[in-house]
N, CA, C and O atoms as CSV, one atom per row, in Angstrom:
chain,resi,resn,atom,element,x,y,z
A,1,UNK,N,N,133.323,183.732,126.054
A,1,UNK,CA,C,132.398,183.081,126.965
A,1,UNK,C,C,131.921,184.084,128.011
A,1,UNK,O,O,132.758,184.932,128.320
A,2,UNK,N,N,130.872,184.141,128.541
A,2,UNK,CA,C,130.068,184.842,129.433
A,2,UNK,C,C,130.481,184.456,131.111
A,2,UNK,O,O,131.437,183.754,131.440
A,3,UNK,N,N,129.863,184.866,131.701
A,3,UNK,CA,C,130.001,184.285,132.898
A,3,UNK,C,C,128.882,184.128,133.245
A,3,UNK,O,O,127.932,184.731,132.746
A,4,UNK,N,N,128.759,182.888,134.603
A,4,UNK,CA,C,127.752,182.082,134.580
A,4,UNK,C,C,127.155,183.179,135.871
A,4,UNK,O,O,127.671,183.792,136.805
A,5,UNK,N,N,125.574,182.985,135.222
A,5,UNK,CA,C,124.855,183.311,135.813
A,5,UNK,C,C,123.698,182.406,137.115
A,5,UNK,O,O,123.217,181.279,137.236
A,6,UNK,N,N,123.677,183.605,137.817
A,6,UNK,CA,C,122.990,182.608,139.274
A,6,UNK,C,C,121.289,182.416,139.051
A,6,UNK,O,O,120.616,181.501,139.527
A,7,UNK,N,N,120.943,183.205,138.450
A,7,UNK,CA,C,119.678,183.588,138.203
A,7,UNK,C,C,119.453,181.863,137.411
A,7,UNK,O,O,118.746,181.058,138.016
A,8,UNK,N,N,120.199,181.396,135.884
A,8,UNK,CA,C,119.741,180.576,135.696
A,8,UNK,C,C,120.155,179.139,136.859
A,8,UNK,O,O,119.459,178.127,136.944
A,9,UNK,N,N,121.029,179.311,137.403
A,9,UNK,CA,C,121.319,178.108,138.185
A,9,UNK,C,C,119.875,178.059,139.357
A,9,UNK,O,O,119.280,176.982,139.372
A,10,UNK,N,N,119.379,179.093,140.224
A,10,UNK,CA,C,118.119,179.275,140.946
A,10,UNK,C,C,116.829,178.495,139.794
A,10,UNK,O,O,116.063,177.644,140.246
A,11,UNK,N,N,116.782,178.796,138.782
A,11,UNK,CA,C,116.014,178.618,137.872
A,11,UNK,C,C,115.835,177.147,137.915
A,11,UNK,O,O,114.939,176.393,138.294
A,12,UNK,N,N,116.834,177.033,137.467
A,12,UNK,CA,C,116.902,175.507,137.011
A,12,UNK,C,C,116.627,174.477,138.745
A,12,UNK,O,O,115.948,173.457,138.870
A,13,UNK,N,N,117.160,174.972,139.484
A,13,UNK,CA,C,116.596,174.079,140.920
A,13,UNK,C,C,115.119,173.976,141.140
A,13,UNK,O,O,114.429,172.960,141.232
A,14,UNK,N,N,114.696,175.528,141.219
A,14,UNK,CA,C,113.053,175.616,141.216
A,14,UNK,C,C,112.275,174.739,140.038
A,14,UNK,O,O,111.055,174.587,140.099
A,15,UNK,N,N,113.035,174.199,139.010
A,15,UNK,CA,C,112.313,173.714,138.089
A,15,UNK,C,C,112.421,172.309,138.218
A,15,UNK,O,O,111.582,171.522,137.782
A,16,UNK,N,N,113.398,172.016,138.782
A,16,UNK,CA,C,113.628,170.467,139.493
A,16,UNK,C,C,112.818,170.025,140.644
A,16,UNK,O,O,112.532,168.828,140.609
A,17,UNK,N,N,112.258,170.873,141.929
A,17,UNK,CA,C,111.620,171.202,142.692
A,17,UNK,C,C,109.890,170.407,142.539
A,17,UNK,O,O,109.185,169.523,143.027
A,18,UNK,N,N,109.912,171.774,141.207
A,18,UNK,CA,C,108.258,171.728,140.789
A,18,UNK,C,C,107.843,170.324,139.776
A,18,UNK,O,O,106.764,169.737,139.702
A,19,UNK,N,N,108.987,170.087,139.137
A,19,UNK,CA,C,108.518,168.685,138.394
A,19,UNK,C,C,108.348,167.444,139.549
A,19,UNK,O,O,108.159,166.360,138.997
A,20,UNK,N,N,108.371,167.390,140.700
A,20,UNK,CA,C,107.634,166.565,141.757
A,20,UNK,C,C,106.941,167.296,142.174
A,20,UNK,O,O,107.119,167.470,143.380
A,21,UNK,N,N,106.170,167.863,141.745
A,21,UNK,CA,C,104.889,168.650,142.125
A,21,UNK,C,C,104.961,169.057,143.737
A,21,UNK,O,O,104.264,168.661,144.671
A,22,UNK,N,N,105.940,169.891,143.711
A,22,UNK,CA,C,105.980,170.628,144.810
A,22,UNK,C,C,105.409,172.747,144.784
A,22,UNK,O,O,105.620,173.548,143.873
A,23,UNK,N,N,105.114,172.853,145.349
A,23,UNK,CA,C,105.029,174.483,145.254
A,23,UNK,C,C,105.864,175.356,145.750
A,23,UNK,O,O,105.586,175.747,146.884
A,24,UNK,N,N,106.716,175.745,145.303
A,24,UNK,CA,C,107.950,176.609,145.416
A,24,UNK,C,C,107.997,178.124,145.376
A,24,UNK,O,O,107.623,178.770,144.398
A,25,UNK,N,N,108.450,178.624,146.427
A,25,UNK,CA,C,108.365,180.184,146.800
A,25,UNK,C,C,110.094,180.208,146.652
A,25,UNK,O,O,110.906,179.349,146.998
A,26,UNK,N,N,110.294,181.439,146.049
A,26,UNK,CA,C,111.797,181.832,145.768
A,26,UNK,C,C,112.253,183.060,146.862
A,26,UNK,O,O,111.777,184.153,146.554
A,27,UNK,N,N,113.018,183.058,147.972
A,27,UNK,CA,C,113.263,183.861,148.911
A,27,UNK,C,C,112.295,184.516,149.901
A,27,UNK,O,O,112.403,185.535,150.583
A,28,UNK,N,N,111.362,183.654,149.772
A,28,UNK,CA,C,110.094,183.550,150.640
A,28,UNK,C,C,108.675,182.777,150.387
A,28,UNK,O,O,108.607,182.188,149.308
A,29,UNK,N,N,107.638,182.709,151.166
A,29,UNK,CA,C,106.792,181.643,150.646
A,29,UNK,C,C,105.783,181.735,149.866
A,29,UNK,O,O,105.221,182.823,149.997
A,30,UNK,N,N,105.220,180.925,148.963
A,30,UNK,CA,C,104.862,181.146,147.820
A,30,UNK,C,C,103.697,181.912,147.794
A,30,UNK,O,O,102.975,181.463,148.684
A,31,UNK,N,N,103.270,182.631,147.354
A,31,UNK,CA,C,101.749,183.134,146.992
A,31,UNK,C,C,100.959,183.523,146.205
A,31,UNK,O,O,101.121,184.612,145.655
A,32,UNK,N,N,100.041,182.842,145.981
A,32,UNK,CA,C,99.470,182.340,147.156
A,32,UNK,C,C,100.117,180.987,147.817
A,32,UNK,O,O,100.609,180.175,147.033
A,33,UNK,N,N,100.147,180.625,149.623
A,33,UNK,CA,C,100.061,179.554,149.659
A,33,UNK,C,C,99.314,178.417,149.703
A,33,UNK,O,O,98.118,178.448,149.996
A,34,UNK,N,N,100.047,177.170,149.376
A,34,UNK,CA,C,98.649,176.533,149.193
A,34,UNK,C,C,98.273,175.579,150.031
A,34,UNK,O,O,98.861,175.093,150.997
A,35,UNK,N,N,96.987,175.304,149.455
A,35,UNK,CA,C,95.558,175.011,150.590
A,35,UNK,C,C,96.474,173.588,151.649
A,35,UNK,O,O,96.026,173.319,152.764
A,36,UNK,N,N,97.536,172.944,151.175
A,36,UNK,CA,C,97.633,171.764,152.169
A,36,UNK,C,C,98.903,173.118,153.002
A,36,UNK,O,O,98.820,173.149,154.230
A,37,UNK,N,N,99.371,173.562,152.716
A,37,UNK,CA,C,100.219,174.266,153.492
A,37,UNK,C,C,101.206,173.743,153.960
A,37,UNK,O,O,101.568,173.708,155.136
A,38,UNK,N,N,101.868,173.145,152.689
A,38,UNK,CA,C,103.123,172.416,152.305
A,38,UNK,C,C,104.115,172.883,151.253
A,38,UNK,O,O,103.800,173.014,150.071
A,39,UNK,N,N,104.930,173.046,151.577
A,39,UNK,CA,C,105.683,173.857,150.275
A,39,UNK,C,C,107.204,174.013,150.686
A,39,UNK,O,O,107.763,173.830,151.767
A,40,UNK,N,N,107.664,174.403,149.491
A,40,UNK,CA,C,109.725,174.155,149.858
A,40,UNK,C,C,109.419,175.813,149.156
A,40,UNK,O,O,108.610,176.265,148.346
A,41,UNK,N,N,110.796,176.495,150.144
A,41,UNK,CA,C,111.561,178.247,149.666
A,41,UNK,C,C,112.567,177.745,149.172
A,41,UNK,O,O,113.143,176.844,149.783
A,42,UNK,N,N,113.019,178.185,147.981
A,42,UNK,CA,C,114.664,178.456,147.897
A,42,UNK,C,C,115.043,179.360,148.071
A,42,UNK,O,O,114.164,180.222,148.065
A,43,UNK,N,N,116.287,179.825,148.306
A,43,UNK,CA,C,117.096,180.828,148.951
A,43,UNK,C,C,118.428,180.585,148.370
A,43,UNK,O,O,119.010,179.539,148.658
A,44,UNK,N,N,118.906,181.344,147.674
A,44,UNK,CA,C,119.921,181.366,146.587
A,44,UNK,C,C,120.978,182.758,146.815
A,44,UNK,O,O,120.871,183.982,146.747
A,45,UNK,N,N,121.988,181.804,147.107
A,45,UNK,CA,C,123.583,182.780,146.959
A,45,UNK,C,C,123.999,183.414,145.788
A,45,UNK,O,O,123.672,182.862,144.738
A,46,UNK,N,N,124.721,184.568,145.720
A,46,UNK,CA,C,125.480,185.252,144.552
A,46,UNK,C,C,126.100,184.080,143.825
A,46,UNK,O,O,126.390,183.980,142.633
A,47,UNK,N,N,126.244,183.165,144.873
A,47,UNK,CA,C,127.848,182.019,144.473
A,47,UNK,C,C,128.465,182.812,143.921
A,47,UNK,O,O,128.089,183.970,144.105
A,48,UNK,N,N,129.777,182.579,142.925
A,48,UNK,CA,C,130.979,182.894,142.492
A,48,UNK,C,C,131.335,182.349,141.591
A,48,UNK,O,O,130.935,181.185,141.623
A,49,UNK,N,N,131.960,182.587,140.670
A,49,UNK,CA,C,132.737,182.299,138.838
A,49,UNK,C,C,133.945,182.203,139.649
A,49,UNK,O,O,134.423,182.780,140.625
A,50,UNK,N,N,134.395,180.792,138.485
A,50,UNK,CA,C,135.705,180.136,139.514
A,50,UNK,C,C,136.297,179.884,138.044
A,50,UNK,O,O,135.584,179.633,137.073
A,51,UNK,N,N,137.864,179.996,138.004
A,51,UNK,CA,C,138.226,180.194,137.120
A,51,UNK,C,C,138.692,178.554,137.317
A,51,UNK,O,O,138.943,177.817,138.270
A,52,UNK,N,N,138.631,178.389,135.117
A,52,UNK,CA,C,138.293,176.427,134.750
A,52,UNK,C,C,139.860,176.251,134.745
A,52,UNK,O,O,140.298,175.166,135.128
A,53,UNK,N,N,140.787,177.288,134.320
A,53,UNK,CA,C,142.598,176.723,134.153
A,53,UNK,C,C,143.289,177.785,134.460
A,53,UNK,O,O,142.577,178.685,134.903
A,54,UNK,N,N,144.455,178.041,134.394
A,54,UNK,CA,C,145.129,178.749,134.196
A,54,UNK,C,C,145.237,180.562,133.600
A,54,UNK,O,O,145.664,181.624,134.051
A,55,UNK,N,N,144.476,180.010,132.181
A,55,UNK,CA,C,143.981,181.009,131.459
A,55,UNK,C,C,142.844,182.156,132.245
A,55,UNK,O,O,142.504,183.232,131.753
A,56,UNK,N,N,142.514,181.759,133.193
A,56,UNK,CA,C,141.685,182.941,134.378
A,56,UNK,C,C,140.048,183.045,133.418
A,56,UNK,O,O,139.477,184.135,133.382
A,57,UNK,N,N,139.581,182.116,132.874
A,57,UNK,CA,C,138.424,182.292,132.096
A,57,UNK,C,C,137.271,181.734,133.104
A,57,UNK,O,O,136.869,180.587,132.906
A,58,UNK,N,N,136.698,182.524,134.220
A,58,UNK,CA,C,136.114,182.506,135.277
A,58,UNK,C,C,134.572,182.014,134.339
A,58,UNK,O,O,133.499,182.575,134.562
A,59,UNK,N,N,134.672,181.276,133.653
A,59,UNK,CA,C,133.350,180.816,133.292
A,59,UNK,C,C,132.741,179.642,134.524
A,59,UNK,O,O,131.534,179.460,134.360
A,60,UNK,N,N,133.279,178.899,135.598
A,60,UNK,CA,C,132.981,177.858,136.137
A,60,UNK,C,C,132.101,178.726,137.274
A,60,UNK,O,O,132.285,179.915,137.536
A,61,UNK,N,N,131.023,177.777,137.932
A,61,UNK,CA,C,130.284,178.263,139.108
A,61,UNK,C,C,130.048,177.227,140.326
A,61,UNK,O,O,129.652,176.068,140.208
A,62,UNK,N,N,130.430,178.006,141.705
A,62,UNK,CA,C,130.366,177.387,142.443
A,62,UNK,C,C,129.037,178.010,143.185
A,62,UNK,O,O,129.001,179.223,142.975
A,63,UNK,N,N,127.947,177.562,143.978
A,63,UNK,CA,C,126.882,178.222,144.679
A,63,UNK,C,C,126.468,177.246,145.572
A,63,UNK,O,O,126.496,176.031,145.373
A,64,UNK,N,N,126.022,177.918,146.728
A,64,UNK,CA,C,125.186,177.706,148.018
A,64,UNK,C,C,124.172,177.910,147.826
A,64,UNK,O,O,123.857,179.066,147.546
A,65,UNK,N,N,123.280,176.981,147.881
A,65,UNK,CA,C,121.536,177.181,148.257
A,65,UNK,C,C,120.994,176.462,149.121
A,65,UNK,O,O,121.269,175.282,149.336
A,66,UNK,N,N,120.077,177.209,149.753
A,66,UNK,CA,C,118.741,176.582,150.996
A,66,UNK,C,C,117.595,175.925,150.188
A,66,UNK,O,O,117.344,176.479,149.117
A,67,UNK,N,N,117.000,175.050,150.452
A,67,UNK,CA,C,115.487,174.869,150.543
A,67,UNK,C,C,115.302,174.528,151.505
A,67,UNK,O,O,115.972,173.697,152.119
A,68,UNK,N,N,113.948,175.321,152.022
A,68,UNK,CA,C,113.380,175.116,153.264
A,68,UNK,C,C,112.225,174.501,152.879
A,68,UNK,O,O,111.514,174.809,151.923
A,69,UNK,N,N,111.988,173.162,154.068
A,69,UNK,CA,C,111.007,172.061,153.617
A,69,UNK,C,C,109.766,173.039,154.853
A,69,UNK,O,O,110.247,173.546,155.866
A,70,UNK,N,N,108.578,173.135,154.622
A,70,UNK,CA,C,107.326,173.742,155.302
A,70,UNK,C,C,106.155,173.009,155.315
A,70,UNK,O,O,105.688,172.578,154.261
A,71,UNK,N,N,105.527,172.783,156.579
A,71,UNK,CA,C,104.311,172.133,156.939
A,71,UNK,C,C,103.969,172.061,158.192
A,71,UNK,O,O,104.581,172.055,159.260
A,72,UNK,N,N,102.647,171.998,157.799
A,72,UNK,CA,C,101.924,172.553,159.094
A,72,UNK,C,C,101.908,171.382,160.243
A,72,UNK,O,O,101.466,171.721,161.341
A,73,UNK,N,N,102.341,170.073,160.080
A,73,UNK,CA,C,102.807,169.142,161.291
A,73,UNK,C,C,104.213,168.463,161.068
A,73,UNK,O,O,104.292,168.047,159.912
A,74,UNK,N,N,105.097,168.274,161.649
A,74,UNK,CA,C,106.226,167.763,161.380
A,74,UNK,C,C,106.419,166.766,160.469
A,74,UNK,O,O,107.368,166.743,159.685
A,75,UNK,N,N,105.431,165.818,160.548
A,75,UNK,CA,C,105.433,164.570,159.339
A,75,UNK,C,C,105.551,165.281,158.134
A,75,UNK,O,O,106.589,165.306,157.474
A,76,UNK,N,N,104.240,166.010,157.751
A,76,UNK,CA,C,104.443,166.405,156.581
A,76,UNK,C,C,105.332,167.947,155.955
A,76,UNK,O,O,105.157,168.469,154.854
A,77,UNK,N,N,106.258,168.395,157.019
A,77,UNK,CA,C,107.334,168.900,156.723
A,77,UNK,C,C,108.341,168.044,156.303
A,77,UNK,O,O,109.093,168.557,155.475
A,78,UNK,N,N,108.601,166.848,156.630
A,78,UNK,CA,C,109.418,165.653,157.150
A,78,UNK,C,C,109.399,165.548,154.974
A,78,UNK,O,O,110.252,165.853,154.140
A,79,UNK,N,N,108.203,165.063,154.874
A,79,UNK,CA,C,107.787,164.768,153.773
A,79,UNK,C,C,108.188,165.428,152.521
A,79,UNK,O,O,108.659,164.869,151.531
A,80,UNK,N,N,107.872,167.071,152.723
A,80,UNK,CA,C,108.445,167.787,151.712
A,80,UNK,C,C,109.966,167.716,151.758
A,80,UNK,O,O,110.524,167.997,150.698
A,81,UNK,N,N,110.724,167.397,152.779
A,81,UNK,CA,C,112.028,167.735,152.633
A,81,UNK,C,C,112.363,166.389,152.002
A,81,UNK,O,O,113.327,166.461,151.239
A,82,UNK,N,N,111.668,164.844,152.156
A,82,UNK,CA,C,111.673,164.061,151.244
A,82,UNK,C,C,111.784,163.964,149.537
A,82,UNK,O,O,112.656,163.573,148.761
A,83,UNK,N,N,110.534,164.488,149.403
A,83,UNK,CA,C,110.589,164.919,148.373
A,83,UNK,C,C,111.782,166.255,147.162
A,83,UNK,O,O,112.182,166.160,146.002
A,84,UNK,N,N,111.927,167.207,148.108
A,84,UNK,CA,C,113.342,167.989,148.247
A,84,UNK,C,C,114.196,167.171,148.135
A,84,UNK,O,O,114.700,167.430,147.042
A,85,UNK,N,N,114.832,166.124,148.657
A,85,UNK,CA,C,115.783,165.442,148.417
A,85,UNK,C,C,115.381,164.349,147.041
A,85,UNK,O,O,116.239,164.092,146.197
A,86,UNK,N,N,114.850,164.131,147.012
A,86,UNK,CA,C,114.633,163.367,146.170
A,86,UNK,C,C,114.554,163.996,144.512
A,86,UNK,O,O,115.282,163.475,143.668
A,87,UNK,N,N,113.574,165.202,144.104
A,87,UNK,CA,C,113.856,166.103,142.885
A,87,UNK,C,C,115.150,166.305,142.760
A,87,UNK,O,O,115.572,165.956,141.658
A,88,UNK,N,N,116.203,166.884,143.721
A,88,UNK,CA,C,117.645,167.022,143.571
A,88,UNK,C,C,118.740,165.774,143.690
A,88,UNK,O,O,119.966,165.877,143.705
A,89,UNK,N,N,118.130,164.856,143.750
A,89,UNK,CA,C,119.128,163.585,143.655
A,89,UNK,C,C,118.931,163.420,142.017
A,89,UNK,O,O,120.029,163.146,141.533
A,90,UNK,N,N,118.371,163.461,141.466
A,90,UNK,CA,C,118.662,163.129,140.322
A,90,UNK,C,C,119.284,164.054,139.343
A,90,UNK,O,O,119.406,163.678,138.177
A,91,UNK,N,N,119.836,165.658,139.845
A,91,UNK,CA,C,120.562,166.149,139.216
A,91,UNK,C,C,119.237,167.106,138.582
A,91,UNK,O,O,118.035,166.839,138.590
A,92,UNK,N,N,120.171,168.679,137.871
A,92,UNK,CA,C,119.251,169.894,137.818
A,92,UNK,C,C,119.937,170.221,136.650
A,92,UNK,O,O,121.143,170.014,136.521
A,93,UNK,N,N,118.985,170.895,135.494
A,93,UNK,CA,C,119.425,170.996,134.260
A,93,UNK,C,C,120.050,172.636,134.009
A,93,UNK,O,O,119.334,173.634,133.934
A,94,UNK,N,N,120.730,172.630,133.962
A,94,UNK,CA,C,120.979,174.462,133.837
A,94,UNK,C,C,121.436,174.535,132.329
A,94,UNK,O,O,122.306,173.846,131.796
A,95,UNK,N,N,120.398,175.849,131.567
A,95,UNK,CA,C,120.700,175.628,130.417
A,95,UNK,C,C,122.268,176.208,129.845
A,95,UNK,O,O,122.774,177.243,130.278
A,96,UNK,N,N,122.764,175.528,129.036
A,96,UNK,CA,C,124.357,175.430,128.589
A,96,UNK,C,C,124.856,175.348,129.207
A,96,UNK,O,O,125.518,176.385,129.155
A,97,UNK,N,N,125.340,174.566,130.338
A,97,UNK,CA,C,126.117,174.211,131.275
A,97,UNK,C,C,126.091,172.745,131.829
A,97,UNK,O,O,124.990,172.226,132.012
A,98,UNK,N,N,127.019,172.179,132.053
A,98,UNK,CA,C,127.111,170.990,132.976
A,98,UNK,C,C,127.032,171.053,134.076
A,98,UNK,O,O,128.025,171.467,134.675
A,99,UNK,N,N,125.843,170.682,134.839
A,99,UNK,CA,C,126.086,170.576,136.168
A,99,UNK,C,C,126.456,169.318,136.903
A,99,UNK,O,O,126.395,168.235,136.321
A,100,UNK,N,N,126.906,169.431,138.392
A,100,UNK,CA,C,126.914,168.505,138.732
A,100,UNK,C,C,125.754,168.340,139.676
A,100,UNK,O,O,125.018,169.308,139.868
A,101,UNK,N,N,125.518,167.147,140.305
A,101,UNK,CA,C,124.097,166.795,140.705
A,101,UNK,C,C,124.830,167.421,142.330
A,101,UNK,O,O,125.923,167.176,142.841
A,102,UNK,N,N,123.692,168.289,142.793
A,102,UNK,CA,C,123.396,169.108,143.558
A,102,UNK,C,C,124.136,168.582,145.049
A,102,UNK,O,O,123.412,167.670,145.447
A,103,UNK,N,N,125.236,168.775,145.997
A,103,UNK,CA,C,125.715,168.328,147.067
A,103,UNK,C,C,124.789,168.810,148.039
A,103,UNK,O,O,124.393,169.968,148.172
A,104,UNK,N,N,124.325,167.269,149.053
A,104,UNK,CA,C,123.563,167.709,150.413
A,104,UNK,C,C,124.665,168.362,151.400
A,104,UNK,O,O,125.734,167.868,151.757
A,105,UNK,N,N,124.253,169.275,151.646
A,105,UNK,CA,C,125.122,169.917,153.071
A,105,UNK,C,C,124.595,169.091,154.622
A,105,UNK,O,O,125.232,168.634,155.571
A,106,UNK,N,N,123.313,169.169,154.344
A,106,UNK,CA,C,122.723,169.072,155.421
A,106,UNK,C,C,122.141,170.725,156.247
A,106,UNK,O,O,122.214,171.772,155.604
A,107,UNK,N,N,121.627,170.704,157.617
A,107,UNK,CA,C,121.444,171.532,158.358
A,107,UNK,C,C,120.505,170.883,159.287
A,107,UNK,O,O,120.098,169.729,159.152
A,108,UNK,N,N,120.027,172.082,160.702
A,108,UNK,CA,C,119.431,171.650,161.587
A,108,UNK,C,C,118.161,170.805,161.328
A,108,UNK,O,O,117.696,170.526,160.222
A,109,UNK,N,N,117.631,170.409,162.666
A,109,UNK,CA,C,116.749,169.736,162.654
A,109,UNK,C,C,115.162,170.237,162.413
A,109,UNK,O,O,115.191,170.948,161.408
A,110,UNK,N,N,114.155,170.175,162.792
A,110,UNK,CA,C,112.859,170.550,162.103
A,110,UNK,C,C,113.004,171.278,163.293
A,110,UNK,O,O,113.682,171.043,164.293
A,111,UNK,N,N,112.030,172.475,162.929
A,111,UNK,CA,C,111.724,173.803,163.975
A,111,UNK,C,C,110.419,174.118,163.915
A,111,UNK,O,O,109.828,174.388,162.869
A,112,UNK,N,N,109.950,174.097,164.970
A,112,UNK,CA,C,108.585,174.992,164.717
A,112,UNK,C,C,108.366,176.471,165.085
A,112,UNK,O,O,108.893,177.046,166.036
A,113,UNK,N,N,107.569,176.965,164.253
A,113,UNK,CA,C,107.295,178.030,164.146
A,113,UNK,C,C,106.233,178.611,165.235
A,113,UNK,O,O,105.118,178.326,164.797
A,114,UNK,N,N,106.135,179.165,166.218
A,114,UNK,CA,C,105.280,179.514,166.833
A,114,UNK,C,C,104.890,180.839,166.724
A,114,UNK,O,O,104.014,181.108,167.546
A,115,UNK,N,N,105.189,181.697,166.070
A,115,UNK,CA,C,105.743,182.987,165.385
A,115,UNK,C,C,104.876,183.465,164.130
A,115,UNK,O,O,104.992,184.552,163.564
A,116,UNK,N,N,103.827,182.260,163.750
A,116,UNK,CA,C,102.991,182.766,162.951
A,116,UNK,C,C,101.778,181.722,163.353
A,116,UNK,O,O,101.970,180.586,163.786
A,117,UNK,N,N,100.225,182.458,163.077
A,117,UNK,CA,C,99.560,181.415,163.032
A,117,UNK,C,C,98.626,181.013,162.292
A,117,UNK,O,O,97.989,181.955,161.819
A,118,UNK,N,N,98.098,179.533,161.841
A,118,UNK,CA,C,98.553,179.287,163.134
A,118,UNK,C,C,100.512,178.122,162.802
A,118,UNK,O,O,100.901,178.209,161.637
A,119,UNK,N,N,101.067,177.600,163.374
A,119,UNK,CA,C,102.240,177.290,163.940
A,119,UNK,C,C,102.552,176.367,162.751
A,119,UNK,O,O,101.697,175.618,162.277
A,120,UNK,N,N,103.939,176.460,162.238
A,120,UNK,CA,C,104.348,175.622,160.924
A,120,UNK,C,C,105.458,174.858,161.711
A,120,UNK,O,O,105.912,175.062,162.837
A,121,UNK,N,N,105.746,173.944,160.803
A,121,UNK,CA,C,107.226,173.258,160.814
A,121,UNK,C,C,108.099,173.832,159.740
A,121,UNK,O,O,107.677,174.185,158.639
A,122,UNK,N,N,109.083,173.887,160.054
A,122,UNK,CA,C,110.300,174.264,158.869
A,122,UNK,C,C,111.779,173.466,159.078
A,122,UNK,O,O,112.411,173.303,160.122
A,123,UNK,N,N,112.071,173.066,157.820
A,123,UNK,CA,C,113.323,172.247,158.083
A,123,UNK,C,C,114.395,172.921,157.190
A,123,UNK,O,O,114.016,172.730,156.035
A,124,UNK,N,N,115.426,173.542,157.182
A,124,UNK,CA,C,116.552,173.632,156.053
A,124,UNK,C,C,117.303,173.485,155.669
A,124,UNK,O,O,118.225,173.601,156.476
A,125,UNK,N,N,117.711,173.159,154.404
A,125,UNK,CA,C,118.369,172.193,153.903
A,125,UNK,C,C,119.538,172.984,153.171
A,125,UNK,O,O,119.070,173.390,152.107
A,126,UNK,N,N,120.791,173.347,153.295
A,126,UNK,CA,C,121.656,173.080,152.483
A,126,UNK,C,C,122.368,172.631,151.256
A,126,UNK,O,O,122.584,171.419,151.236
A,127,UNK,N,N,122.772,173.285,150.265
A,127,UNK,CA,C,123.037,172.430,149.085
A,127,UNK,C,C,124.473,173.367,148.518
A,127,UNK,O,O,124.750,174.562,148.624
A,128,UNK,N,N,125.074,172.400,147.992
A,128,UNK,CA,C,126.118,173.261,146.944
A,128,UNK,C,C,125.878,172.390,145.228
A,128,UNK,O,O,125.836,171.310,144.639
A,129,UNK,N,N,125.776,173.966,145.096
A,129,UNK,CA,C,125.641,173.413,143.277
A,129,UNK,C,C,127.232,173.933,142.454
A,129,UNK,O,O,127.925,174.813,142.963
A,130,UNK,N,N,127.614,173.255,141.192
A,130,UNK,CA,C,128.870,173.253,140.794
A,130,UNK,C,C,128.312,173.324,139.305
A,130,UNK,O,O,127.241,172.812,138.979
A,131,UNK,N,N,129.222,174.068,138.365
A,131,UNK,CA,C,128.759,173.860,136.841
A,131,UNK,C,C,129.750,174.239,135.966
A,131,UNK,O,O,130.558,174.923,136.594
A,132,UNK,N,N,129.989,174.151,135.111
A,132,UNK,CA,C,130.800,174.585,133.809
A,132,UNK,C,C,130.409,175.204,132.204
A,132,UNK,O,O,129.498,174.679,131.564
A,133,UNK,N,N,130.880,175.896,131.874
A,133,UNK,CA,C,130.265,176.450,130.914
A,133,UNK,C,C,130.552,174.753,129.736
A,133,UNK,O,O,130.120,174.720,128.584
């Protein structure tokens, strides 16, 4: 058995993401961005191969990921992180592996950006993902 890779676990979120027709930038924001200037980043950990028994066969994966919900007035930041929650409640397909459906961490509250212009909202979100070969 291999060990599990992060690349497809990132994969498979962004693809959960975009099937609610969201526009998704991977460790920064997408580009082009687009015209409503609404959109979720993911931001994806090394995570770690966790061994399944005894036998030390580090095929299992544990990982931390962000999506950051973005928009240009708080409502409709509010909105994407809606939607963010909602693509990941129903669980993320990673190919050959079982996952489990994606844990909310949580994190702070909405922020604005005054730092670019003109001025966004950003909210981020927390997640732990879990899987098995």
């Amino acid at each position: 058995m291999s060990a599990p890779s992060v690349l497809d676990h990132r994969d498979a979120i962004v693809a959960a993401l975009e099937a609610v027709d969201l526009t998704v930038g991977t460790g920064g924001a997408p580009d082009p961005l687009p015209a409503t200037g609404m959109y979720a980043v993911v931001y994806m950990s090394p995570g770690r191969s966790v061994s399944e028994s005894l036998a030390d066969q580090r095929t299992s994966f544990d990982g931390l990921f962000q999506v950051t919900a973005v928009g240009p007035r708080e409502e409709q930041c509010l909105w994407v992180a809606d939607k963010v929650r909602s693509a990941l409640h129903g669980g993320v397909t990673v190919a050959g592996r079982s996952a489990w459906r994606p844990e909310e961490i949580g994190g702070p509250p909405v922020i604005r950006d005054d730092d670019v212009t003109p001025p966004v909202f950003f909210a981020p979100i927390q997640y732990m993902i879990r899987s098995l070969a």
